[in-house]
Structure formats: C-alpha cells, structure tokens
SETI-935347 format. One line per field, with one value per residue: residue number from 0; x, y, z of N, C-alpha, C, CB in turn; residue in three letters. Coordinates in steps of 0.1 Angstrom, whole numbers. Each point is the difference from the previous one (the first is absolute). Last residue first. Glycine has a CB too. Layout:
<rs>
i (NUM ...)
nX (X ...)
nY (Y ...)
nZ (Z ...)
caX (X ...)
caY (Y ...)
caZ (Z ...)
cX (X ...)
cY (Y ...)
cZ (Z ...)
cbX (X ...)
cbY (Y ...)
cbZ (Z ...)
aa (ALA ...)
</rs>
This chain:
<rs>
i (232 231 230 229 228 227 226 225 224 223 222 221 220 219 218 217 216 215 214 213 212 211 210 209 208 207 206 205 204 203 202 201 200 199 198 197 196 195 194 193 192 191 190 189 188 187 186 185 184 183 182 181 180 179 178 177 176 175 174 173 172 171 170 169 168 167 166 165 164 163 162 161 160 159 158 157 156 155 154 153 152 151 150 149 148 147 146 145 144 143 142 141 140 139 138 137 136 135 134 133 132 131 130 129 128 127 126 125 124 123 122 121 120 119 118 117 116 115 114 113 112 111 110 109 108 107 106 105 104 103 102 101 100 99 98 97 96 95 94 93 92 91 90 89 88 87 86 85 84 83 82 81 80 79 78 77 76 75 74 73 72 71 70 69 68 67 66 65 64 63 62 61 60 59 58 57 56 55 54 53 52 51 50 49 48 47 46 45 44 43 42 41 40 39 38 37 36 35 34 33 32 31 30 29 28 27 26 25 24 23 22 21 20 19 18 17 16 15 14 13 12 11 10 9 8 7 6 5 4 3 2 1 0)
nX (-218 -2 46 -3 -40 15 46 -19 -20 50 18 -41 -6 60 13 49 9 18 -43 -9 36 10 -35 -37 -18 -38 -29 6 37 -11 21 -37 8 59 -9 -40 27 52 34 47 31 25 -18 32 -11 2 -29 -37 -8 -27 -20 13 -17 33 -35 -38 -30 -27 -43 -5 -50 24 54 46 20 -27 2 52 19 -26 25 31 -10 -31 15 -41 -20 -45 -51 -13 46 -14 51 -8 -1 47 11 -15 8 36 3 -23 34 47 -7 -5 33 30 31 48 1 41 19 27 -24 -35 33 15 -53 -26 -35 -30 -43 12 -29 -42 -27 -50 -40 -43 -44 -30 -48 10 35 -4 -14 14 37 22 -3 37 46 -8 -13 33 30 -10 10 50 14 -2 -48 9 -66 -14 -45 -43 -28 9 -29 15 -13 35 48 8 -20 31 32 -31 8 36 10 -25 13 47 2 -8 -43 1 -44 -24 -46 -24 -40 -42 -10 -30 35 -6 18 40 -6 -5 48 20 -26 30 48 27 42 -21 -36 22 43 -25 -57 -59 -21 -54 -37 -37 4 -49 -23 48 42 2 8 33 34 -10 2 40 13 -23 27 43 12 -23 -15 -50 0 -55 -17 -33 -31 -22 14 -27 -50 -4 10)
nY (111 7 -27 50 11 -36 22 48 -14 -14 47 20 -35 10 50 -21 -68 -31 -20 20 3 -48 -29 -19 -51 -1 -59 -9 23 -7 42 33 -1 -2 31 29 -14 -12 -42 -9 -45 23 32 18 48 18 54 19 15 -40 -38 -53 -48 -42 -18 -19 -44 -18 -32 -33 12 27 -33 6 6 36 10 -17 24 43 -1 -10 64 7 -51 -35 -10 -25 -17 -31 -32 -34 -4 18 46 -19 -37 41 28 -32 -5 44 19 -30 15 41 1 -41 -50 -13 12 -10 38 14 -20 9 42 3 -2 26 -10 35 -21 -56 -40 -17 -10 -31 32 -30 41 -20 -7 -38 6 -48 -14 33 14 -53 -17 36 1 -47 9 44 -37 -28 33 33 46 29 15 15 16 45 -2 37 0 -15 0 -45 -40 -20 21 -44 -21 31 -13 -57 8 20 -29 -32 22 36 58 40 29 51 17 45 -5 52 13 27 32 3 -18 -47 -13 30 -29 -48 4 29 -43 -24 43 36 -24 -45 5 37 -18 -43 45 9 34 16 -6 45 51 24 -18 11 13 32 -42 -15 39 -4 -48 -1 35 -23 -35 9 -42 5 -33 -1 7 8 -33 28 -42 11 45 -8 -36 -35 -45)
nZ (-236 54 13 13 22 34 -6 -6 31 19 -13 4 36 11 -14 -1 -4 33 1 -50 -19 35 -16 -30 -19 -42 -10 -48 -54 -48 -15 29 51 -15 -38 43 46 -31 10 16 3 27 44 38 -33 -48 14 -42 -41 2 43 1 9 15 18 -31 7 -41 23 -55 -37 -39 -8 0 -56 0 41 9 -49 16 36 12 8 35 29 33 55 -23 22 -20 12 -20 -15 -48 11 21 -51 -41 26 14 -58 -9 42 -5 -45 19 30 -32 34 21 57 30 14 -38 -44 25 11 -51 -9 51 47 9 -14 16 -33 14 41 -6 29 25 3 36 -10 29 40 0 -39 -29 43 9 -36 -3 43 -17 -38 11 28 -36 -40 27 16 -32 8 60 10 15 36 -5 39 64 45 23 9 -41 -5 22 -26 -14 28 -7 -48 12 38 -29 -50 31 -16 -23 16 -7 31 -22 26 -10 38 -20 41 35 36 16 -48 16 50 -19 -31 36 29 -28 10 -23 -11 -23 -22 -6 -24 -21 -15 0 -41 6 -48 6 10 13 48 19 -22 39 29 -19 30 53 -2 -32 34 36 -32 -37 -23 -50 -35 -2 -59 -13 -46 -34 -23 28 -19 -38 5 -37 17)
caX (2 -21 -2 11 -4 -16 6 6 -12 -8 11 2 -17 3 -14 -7 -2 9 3 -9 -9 6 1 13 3 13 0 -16 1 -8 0 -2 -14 -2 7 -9 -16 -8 -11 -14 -10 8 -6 8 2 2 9 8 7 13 -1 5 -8 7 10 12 4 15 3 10 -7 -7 -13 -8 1 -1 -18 -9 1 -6 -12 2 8 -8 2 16 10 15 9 -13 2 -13 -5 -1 -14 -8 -3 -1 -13 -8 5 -9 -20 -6 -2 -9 -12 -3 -15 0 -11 -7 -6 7 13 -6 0 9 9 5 9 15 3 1 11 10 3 16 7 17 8 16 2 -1 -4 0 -7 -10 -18 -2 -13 -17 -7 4 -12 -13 -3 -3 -19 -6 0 14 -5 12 7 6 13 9 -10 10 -3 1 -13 -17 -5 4 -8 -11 4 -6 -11 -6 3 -3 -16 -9 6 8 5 13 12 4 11 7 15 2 6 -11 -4 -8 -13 -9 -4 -14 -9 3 -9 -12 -5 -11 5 13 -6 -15 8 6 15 10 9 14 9 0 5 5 -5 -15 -5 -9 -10 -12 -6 -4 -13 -9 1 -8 -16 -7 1 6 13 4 9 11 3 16 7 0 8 17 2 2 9)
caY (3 5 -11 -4 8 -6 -18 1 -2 -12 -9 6 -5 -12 1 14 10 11 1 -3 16 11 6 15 3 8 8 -1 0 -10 -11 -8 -6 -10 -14 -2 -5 7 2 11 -3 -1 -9 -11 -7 -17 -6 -6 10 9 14 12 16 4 9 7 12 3 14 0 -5 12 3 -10 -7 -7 0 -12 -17 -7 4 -17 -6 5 13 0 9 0 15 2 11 8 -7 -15 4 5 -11 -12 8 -1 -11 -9 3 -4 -12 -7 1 16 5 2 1 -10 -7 -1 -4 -15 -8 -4 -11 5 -10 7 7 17 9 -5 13 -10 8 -5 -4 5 10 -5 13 4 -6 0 11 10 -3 3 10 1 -10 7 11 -10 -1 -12 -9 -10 -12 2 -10 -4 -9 -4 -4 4 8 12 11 -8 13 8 -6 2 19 4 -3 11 9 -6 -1 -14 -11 -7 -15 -8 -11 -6 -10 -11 1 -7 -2 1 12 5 -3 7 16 4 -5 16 7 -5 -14 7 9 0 -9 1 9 -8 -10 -5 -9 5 -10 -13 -13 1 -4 -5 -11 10 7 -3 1 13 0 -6 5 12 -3 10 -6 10 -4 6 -7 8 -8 9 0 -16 -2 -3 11 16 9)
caZ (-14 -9 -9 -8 -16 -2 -2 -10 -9 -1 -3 -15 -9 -7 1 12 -6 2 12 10 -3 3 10 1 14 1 13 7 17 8 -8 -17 0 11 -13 -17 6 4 -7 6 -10 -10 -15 -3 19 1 7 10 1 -5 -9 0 -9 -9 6 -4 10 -2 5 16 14 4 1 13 0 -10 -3 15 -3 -9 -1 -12 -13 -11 -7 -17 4 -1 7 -12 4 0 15 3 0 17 17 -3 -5 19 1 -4 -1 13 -1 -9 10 -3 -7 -20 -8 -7 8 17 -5 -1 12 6 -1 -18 -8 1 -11 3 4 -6 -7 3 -15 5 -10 1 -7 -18 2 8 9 -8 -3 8 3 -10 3 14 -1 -5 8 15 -1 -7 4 0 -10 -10 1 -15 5 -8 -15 -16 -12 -4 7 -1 -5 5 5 -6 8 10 0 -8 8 17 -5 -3 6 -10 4 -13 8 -8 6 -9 1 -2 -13 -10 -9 10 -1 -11 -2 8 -10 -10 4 -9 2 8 8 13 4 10 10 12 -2 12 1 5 6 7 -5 -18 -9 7 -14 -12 3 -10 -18 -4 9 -9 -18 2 6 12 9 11 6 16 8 6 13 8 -6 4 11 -3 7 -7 7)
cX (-12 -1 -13 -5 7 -2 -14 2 7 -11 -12 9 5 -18 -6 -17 -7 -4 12 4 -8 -4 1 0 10 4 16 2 -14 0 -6 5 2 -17 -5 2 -11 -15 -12 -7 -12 -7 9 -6 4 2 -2 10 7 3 10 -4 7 -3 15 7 14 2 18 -2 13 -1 -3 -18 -14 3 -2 -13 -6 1 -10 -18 -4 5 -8 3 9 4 17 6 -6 -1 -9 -3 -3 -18 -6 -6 -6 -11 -10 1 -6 -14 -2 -3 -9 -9 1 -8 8 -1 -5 -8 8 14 -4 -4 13 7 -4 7 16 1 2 12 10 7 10 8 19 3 10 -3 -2 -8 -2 -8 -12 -11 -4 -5 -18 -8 -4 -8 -9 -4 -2 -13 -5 2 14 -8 17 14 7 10 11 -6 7 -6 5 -4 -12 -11 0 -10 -14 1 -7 -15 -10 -2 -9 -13 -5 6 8 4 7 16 18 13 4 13 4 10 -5 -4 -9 -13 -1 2 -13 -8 4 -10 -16 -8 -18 -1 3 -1 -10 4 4 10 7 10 16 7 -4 11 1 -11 -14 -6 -9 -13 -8 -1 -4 -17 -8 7 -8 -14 -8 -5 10 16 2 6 11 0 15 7 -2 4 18 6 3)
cY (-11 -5 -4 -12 -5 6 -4 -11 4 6 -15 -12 9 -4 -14 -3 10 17 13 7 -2 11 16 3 9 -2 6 11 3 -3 -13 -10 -2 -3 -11 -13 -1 -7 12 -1 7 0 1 -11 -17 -3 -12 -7 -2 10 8 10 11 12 5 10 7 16 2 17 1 -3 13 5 -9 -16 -9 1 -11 -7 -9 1 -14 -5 1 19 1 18 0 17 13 11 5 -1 -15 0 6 -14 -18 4 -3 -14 -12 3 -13 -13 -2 -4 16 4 2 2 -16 -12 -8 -7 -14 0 1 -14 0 -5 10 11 10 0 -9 11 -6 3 -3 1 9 12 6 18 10 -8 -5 8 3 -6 3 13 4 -9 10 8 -6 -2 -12 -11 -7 -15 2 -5 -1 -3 -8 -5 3 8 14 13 -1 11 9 0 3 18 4 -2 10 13 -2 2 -16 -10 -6 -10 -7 -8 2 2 -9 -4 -17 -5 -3 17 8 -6 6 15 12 -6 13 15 -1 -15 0 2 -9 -9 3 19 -1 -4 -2 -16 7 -10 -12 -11 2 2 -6 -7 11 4 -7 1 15 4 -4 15 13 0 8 -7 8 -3 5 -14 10 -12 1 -7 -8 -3 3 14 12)
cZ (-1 -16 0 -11 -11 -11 -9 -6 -13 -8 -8 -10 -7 -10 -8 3 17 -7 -3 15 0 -8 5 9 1 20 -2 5 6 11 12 -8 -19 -3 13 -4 -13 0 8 -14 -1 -13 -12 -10 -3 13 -4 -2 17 1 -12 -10 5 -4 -10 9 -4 10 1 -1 9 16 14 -6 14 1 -9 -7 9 -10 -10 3 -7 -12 -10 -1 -8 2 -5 5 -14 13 11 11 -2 -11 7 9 -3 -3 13 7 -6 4 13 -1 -8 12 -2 -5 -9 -13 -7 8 17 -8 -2 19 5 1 -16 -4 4 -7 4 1 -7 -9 3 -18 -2 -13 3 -6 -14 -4 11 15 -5 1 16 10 -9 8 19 3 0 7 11 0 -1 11 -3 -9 -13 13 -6 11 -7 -8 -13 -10 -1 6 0 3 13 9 -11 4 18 4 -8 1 17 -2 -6 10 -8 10 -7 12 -7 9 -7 3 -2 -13 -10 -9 10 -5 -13 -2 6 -12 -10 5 -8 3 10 12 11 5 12 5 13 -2 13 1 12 9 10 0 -13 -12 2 -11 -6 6 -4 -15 -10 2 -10 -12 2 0 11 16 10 4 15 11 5 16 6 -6 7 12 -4 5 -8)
cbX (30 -5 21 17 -2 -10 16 6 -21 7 23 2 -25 24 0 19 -3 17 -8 -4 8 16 7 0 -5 -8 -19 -8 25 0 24 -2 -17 23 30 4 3 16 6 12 8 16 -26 9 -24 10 2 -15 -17 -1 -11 15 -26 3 -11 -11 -12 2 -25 25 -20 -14 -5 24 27 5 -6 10 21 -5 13 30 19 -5 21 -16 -4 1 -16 -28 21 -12 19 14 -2 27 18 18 9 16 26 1 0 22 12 5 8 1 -18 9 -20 -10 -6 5 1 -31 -4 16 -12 6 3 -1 -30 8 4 -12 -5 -5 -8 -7 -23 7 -20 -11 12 22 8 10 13 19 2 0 29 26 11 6 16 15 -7 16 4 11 -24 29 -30 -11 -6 -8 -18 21 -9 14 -9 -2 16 22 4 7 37 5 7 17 26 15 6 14 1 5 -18 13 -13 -14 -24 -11 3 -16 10 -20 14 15 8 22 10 -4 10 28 -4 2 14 -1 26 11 -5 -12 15 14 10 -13 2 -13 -8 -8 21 -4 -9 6 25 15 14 11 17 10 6 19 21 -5 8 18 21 -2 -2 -27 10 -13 -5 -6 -20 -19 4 6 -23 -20 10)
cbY (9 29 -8 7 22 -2 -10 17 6 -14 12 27 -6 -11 30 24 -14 -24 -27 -22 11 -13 -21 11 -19 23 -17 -22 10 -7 13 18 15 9 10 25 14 17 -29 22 -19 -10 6 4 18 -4 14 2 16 -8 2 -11 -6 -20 -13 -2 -13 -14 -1 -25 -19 7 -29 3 11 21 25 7 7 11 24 -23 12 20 2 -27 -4 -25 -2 -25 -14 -23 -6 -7 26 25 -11 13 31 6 2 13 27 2 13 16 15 11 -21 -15 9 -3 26 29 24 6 19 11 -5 30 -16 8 0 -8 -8 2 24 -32 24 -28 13 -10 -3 -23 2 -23 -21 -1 16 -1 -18 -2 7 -12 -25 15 -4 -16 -4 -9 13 20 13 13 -14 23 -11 12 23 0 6 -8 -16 -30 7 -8 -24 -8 11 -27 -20 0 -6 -21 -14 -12 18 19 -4 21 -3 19 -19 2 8 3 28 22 11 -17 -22 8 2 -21 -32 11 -11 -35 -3 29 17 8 4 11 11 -35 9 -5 5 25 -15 5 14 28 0 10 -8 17 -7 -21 4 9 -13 -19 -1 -11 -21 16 -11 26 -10 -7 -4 31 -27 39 6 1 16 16 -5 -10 -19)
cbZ (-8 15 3 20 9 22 30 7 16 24 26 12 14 26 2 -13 -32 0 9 -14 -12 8 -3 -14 6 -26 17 6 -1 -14 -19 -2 27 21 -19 -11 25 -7 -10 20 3 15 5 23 15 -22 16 8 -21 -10 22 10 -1 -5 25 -20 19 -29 17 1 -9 -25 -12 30 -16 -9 3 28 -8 7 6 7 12 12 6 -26 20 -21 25 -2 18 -13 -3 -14 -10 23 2 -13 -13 19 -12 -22 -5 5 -20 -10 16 -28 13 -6 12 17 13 2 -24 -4 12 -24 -19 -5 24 13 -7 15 -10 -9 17 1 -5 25 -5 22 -5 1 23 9 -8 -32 -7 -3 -19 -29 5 -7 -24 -18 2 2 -23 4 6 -11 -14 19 10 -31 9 -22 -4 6 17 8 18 5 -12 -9 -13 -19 5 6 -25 -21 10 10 -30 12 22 -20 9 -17 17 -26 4 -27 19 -12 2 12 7 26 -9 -7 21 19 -4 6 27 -1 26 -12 -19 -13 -19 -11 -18 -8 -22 9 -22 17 -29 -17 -11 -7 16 27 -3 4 13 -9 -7 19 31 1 4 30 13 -1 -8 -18 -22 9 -23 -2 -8 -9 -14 5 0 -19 21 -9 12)
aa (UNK UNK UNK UNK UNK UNK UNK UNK UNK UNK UNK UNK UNK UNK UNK UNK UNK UNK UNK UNK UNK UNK UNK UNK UNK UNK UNK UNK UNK UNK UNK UNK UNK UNK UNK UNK UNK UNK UNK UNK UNK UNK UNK UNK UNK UNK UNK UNK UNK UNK UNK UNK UNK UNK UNK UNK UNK UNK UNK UNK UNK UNK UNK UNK UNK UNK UNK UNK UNK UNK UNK UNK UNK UNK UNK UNK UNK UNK UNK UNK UNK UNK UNK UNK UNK UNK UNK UNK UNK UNK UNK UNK UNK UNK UNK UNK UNK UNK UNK UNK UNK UNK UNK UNK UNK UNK UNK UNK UNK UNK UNK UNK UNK UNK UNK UNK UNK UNK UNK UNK UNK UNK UNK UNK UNK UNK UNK UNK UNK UNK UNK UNK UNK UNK UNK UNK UNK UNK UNK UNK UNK UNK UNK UNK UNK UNK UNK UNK UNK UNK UNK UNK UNK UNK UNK UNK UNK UNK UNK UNK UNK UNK UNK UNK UNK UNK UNK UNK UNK UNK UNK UNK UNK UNK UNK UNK UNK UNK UNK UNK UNK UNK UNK UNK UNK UNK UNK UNK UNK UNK UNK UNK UNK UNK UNK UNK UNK UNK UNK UNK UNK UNK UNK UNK UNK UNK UNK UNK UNK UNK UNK UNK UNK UNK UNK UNK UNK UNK UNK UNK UNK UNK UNK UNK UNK UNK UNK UNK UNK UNK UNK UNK UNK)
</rs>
C-alpha cells in the first residue's frame, strides 16, 4: 500500500446524499476508501453501501456492532452480499463477541476485515471515569487492544496517540485504523485525541480517516491531495 491516498479513508459524515454525491465525485480514481457510519446508514438502508461501491470506491462499514455474540455474529452474516472490505465491531463487548463476529465473515465473507474499535476518540479520561472505567484512555486501548487481537481479530480502531504503543506492544501485522486526524491548523470540533495525518502514518497508522477538512473544505480534491502530499513521506 505505497500509494498515500489508499492511505486516507474519507468519512461521509453528512446525511445529504446528493451533497455527498457532489464532493467525492471529483475524487473518482484518487481516493480509495469512503467511511459509512450509523448517520447514512440509518437514514438510507444498505442500498447507500452499493451506491458508493457502484462509483468505483472502496467501503468501509463503520456500525460499531455491540451485542450478544448470537446477534453480532448474525448482523455480520447479514452483510454477506454487501460490498464492503471493512466493518468494525466495539472490542468492550468481549472476545466471545469478537470470536463471534471473526468466524462469521471468515465463513460468510473471508475478506471482510472486521476492526474492533477501542476507544472512541471523543472520550478523554474523565468521560471514561463517567461511564465506569478506572483506566487512562491509554490503558483501556492496550487492555481491549489485547482481547480483540487474542480473539484474532487482525484490525483495530484506536486513536492516533496510542499508535505507537499498539506497534510496539502487537508488532507490524494488525491494521491500526485512526480517526482522530486533523490537518494543521484545523478545527478539533469534537475530537479530543487528535494528531496530524504525517505523525498519524509515522508513528504507524495502516489507514487515516478525515472527514470534515475534506467534506467541508471550499474545494474538497485540493483538500484531499493535500492530505496525500502530507504523508507522501
């Protein structure tokens, strides 16, 4: 994956279907991946998957399943005739429920990849405090990082920040996805845990996800090859 901009995953976080339509349209054979989240996926049903595949792009599923290992495993099995390369599951719903979602795919759609996310990146230690958690966000990462690669999940969703304590503690083979990026000199907005698109590929990030300076910029393929020069390194 040398290319940079098979590197960039754009977030489609906007509900307007023919907004959307107009900004990656220009992107047509320089970005690869586009991100689905629950707001598209909601609002439009499996057929908004087919259509950005129908435009010629990779999709990454993101639904942050999170149920009984039964249920996980069937809303996978679900997705068998969709076009998607990537999925990501919550890894605080245990290895059963990761194991659950692996062999799934591995029976139903054996080059799905399934990314177990850690910790959101809108949460800082006093929201994990709020909901439980005694741990730094550092220390929660490694812990679910840990049970979701034991339970051969070969994908993780972390912030840029624990980057490269994950490299060191899991090695070169898991794919470390990242959201969290922000150019410099952009808007955090509601990220807490960020990192520019350079530091995000050098200290070992597979794959970046940017949305909004992207989608919000005046001229979003400038925006996006700029990104692509950034972590040409």
């Amino acid at each position: 994956m040398s290319n940079p901009n098979e590197k960039i995953i754009l977030a489609l976080d906007l509900d307007d279907l023919e907004q959307l339509e107009k900004i990656v349209c220009p992107l047509q054979g320089e970005l690869k991946w586009v991100k689905i989240g629950l707001q598209l996926f909601t609002k439009y049903g499996p057929s908004v998957v087919t259509r950005f595949a129908n435009l010629g792009f990779s999709v990454f599923l993101d639904l942050k399943l999170h149920d009984i290992p039964n249920t996980v495993s069937s809303a996978v099995r679900s997705l068998k005739d969709l076009p998607i390369g990537m999925l990501t599951i919550h890894t605080c719903g245990g290895s059963e429920m990761i194991q659950a979602a692996v062999e799934s795919a591995e029976k139903t759609n054996p080059n799905l990849l399934i990314l177990g996310v850690t910790v959101l990146t809108s949460m800082d230690q006093v929201a994990l405090n709020e909901v439980g958690v005694d741990k730094t966000p550092e220390t929660q990462v490694s812990d679910l990082a840990k049970i979701a690669i034991d339970s051969n999940l070969k994908g993780l969703v972390c912030s840029p920040l624990e980057v490269s304590k994950l490299r060191k503690m899991l090695g070169t083979e898991p794919f470390l996805v990242t959201p969290g990026i922000r150019p410099s000199g952009a808007d955090f907005q509601d990220q807490k845990r960020i990192m520019t698109p350079a530091q995000a590929i050098e200290t070992g990030s597979s794959f970046i996800v940017v949305g909004r300076p992207i989608l919000m910029a005046s001229n979003p393929l400038v925006a996006f090859r700029s990104i692509a020069s950034e972590i040409n390194v």
